[in-house]
TORKOL-4160 file (C-alpha; in steps of 0.2 Angstrom, whole numbers, padded with zeros to 4 digits, m for minus):
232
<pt num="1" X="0650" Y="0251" Z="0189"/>
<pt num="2" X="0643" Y="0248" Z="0174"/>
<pt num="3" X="0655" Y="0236" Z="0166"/>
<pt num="4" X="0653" Y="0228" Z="0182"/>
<pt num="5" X="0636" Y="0225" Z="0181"/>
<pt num="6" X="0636" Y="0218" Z="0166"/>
<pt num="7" X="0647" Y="0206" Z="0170"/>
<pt num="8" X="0637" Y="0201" Z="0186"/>
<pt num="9" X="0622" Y="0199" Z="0173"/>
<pt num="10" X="0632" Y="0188" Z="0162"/>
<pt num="11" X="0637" Y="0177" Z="0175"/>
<pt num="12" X="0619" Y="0175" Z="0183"/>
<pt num="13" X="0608" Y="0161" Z="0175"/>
<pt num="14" X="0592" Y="0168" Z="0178"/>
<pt num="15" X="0596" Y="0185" Z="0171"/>
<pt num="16" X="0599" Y="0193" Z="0153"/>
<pt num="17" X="0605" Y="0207" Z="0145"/>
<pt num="18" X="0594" Y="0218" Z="0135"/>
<pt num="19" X="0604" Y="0232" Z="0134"/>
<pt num="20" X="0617" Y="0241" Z="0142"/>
<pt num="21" X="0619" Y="0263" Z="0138"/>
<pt num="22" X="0627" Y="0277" Z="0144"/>
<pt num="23" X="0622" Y="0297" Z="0141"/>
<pt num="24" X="0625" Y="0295" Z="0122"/>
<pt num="25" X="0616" Y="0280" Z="0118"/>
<pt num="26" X="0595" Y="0277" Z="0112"/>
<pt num="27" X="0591" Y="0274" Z="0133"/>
<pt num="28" X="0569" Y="0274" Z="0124"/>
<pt num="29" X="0576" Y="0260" Z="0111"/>
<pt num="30" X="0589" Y="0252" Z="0125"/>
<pt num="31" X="0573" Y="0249" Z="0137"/>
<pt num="32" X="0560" Y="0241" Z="0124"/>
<pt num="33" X="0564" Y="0223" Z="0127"/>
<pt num="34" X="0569" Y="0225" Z="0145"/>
<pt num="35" X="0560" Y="0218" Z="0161"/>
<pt num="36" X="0570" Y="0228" Z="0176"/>
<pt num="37" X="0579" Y="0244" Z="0171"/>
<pt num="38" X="0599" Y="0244" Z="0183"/>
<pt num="39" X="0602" Y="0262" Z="0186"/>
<pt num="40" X="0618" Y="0269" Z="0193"/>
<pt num="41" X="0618" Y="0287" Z="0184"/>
<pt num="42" X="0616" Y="0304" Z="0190"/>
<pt num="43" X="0600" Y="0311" Z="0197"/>
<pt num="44" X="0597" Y="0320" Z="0179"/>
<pt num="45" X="0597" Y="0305" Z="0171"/>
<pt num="46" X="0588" Y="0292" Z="0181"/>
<pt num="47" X="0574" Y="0303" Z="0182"/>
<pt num="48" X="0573" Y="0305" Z="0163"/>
<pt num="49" X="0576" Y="0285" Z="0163"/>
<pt num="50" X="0560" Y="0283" Z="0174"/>
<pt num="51" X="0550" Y="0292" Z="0162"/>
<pt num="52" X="0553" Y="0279" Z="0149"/>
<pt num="53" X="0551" Y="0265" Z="0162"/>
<pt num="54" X="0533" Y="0273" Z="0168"/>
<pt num="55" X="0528" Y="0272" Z="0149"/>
<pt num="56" X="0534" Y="0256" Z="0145"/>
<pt num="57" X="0530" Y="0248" Z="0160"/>
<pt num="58" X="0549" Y="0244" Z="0167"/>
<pt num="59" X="0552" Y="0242" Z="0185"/>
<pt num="60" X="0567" Y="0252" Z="0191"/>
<pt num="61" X="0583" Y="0246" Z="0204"/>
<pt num="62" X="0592" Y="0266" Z="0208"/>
<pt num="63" X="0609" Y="0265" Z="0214"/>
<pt num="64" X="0610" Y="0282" Z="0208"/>
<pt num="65" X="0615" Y="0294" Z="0225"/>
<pt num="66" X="0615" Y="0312" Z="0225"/>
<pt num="67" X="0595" Y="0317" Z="0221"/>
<pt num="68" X="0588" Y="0332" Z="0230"/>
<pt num="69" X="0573" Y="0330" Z="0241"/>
<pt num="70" X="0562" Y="0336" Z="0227"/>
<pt num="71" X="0569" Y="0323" Z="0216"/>
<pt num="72" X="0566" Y="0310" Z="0229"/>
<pt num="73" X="0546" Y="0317" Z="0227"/>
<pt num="74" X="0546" Y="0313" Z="0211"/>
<pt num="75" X="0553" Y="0293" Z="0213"/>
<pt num="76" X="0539" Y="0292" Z="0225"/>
<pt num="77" X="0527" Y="0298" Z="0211"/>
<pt num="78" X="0535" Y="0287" Z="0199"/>
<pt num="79" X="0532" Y="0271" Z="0211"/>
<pt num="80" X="0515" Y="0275" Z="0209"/>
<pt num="81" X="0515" Y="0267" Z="0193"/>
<pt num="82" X="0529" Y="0254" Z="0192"/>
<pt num="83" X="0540" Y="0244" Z="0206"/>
<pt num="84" X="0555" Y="0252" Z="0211"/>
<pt num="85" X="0569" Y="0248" Z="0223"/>
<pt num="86" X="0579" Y="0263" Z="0228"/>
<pt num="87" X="0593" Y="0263" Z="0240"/>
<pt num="88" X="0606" Y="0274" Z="0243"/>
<pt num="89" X="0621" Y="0257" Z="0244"/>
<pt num="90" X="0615" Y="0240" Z="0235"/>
<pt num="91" X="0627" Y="0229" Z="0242"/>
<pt num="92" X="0620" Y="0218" Z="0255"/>
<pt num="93" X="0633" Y="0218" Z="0268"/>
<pt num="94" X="0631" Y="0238" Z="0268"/>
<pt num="95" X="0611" Y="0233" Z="0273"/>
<pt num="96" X="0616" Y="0223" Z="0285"/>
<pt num="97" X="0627" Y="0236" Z="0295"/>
<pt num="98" X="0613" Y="0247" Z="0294"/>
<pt num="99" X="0602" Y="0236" Z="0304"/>
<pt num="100" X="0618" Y="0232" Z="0317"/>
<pt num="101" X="0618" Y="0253" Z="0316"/>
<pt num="102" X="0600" Y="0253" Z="0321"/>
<pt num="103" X="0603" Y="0240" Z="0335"/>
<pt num="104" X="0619" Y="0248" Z="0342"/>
<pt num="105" X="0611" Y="0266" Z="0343"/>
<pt num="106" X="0597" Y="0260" Z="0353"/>
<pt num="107" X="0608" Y="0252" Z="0362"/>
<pt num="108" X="0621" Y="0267" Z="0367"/>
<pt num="109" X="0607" Y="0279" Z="0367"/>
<pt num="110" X="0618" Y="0289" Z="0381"/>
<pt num="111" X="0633" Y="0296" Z="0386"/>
<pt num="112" X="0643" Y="0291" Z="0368"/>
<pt num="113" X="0643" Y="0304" Z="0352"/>
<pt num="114" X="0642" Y="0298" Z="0336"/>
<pt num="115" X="0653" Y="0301" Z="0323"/>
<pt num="116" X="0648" Y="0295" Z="0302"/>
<pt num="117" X="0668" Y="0293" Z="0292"/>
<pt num="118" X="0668" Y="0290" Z="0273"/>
<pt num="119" X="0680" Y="0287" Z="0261"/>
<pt num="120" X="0678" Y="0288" Z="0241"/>
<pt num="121" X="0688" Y="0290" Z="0224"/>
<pt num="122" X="0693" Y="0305" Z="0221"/>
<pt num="123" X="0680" Y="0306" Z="0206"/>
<pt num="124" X="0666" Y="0305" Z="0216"/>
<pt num="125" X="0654" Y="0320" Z="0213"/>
<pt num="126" X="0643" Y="0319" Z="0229"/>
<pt num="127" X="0646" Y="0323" Z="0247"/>
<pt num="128" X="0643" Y="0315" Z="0260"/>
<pt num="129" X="0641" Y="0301" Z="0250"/>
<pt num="130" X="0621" Y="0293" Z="0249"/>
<pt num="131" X="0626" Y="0277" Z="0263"/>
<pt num="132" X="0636" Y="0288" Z="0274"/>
<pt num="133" X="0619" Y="0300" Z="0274"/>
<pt num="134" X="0609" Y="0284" Z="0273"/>
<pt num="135" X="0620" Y="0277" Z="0290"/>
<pt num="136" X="0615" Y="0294" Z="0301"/>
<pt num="137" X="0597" Y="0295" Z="0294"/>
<pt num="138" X="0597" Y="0276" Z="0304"/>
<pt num="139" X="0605" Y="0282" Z="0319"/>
<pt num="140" X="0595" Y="0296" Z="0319"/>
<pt num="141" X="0578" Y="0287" Z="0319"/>
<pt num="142" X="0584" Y="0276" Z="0332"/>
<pt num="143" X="0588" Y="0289" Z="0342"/>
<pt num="144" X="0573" Y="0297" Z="0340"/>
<pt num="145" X="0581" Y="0312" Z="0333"/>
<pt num="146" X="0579" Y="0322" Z="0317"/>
<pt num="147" X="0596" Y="0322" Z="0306"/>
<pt num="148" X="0593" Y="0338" Z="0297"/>
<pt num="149" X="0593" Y="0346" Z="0314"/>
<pt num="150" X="0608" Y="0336" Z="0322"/>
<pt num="151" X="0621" Y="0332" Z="0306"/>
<pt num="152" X="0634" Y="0343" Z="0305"/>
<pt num="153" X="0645" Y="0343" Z="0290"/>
<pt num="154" X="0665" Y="0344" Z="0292"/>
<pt num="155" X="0672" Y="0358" Z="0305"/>
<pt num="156" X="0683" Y="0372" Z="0304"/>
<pt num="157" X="0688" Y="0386" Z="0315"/>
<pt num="158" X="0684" Y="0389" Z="0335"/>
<pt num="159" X="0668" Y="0378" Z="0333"/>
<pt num="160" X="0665" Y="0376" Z="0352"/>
<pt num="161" X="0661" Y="0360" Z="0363"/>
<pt num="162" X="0651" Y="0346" Z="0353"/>
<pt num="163" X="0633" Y="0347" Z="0358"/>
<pt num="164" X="0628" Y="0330" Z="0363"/>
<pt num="165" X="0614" Y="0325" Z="0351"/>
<pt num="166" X="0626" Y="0331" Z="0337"/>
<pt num="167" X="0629" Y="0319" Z="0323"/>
<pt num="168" X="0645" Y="0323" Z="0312"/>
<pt num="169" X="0650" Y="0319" Z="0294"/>
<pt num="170" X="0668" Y="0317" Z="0287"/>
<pt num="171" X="0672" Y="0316" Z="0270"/>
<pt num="172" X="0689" Y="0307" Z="0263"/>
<pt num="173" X="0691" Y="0310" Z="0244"/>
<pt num="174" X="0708" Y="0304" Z="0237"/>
<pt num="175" X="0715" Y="0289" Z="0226"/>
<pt num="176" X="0705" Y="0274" Z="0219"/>
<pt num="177" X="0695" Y="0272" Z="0237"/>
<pt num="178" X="0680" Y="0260" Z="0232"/>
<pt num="179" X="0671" Y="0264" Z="0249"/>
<pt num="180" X="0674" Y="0264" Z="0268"/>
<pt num="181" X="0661" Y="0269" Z="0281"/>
<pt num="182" X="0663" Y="0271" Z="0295"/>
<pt num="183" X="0651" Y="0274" Z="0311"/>
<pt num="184" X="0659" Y="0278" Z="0328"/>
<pt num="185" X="0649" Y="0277" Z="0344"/>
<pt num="186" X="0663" Y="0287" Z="0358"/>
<pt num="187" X="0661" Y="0284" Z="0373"/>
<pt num="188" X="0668" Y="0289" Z="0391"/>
<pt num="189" X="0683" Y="0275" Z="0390"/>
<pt num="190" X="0679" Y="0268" Z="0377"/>
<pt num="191" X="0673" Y="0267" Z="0357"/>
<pt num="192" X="0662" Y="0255" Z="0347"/>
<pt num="193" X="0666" Y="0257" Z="0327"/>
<pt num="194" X="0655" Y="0249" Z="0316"/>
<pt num="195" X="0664" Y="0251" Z="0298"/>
<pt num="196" X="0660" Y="0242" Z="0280"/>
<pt num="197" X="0676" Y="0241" Z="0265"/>
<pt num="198" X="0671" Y="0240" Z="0248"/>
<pt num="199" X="0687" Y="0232" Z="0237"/>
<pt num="200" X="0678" Y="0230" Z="0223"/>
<pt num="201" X="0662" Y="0236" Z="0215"/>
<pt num="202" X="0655" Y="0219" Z="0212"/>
<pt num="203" X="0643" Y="0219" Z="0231"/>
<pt num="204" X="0634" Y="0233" Z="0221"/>
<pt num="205" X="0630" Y="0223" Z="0207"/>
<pt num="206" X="0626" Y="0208" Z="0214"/>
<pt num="207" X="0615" Y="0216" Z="0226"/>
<pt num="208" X="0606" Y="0226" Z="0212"/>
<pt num="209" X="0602" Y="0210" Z="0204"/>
<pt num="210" X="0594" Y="0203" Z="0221"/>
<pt num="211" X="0583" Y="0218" Z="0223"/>
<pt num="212" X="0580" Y="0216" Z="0201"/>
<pt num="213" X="0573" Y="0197" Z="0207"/>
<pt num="214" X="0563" Y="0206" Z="0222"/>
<pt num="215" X="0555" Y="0217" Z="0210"/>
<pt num="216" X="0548" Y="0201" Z="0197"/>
<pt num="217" X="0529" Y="0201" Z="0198"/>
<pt num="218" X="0526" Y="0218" Z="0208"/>
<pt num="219" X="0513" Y="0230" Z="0201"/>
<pt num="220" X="0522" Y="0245" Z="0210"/>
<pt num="221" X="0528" Y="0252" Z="0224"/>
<pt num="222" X="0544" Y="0261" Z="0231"/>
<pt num="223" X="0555" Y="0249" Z="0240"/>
<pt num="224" X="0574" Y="0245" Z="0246"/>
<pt num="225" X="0587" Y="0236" Z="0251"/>
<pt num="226" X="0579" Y="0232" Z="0268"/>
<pt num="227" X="0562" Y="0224" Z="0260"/>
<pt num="228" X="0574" Y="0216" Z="0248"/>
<pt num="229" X="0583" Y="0207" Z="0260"/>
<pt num="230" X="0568" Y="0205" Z="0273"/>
<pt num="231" X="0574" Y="0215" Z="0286"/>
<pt num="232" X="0561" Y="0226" Z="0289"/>
C-alpha cells in the first residue's frame, strides 16, 4: 500500500512527496515539512502518528482499520485540533456501494436477511475487515437497528434458525486476495448481491489523495469518505 501511494503521489500534479516512513524510520522529522499526513498503519502507530500531526499542525487521511472503540475516542479528540478524514475503505467506488447499501436496505426493509461476505490476503491481521464492518454499520442504520446487537460473526455448531434482524459476517483469508465484499439481501425467491473487487491497491490511493485535497484549508474536524465525495 505504501509503494502504492507513492506512486499515485508521484503521478499527481498537484501533489508532492515530503516523505515516506515505515516503523523504523524519524515519523517526528518525516512530518516537518508535510501538509497532509497518508496513514495506512496499524492503530499503534497512527495514533502515535497523530500526536505528531496535533503538534505540528498536519491534517490526517486514516486508512488504518482495525482500532478499538476507545482508539476511535481518541481520533475524535485528535480532530478537535486538526482536520482528519478517517474512513474504514478509501476507494471511491467502495463509498459509493455504501450509499447503494443504504438505498437497497431501506428499500427491502422486509421479508430478506442480510448476509456481509469478505475476502482478503492471507496476511491481513484484522477481522472482519474495517469495510465489511463499515457495510453492516450502513445496513444497520438504515434499518434502524443497532449492529453490535444484530451482527453475528461466523457459525458453527447447531446454531438454530436465523433470527430475522440478524446480520452475519463471513470472513475468507487465503492467497493474494486484494479485497471482495460482498452484501447479500435473500429473499423468498430470490437474492439481490451488491458486491465491490479490488484488483489492485491503487482505488485506495487515489482515493486517499481526494480526501488529502478535501482536507486543504480545514481548521479541523473528523471527516470521511462520504463528505469527501459529497454524499452525505
Amino acid at each position: 500500500m505504501g509503494k502504492m501511494l507513492i506512486d499515485a503521489v508521484n503521478a499527481a500534479p498537484d501533489a508532492t512527496l515530503a516523505a515516506a516512513f515505515d516503523i523504523e524510520d524519524d515519523a517526528d522529522a518525516a512530518l516537518a515539512q508535510a501538509d497532509c499526513l497518508i496513514d495506512f498503519t496499524r492503530p499503534e502507530g497512527t495514533l502515535k502518528h497523530l500526536e505528531i500531526c496535533r503538534r505540528r499542525g498536519v491534517s490526517a487521511v486514516i486508512g488504518t482499520t482495525g482500532f478499538s472503540a476507545g482508539q476511535k475516542q481518541r481520533i475524535d479528540a485528535f480532530a478537535k485540533d486538526i482536520p482528519i478524514v478517517f474512513a474504514p475503505n478509501m476507494a471511491v467506488g467502495v463509498n459509493a456501494v455504501f450509499k447503494l447499501l443504504d438505498v437497497a436496505a431501506r428499500i427491502l426493509d422486509e421479508g430478506y436477511d442480510i448476509e456481509v461476505i469478505e475476502a482478503h490476503h492471507r496476511l491481513k491481521v484484522d477481522a472482519p475487515s474495517g469495510t465489511a464492518l463499515r457495510m453492516g454499520e450502513v445496513v444497520a442504520a438504515a434499518l434502524g437497528r443497532n449492529l453490535e446487537e444484530c451482527a453475528v460473526y461466523g457459525r458453527e455448531g447447531h446454531t438454530g434458525e436465523r433470527p430475522a434482524t440478524q446480520i452475519g459476517f463471513s470472513t475468507i483469508r487465503g492467497g493474494d486476495i486484494v479485497g471482495d465484499h460482498t452484501v447479500l439481501f435473500a429473499g423468498i425467491g430470490e437474492r439481490i448481491e451488491i458486491t465491490h473487487k479490488s484488483a489492485s491497491r491503487m482505488p485506495y490511493a487515489l482515493g486517499s489523495l481526494r480526501a488529502a485535497r478535501f482536507l486543504q484549508g480545514k481548521k479541523n474536524g473528523l471527516f470521511d469518505m462520504q463528505d469527501v465525495l459529497g454524499l452525505r
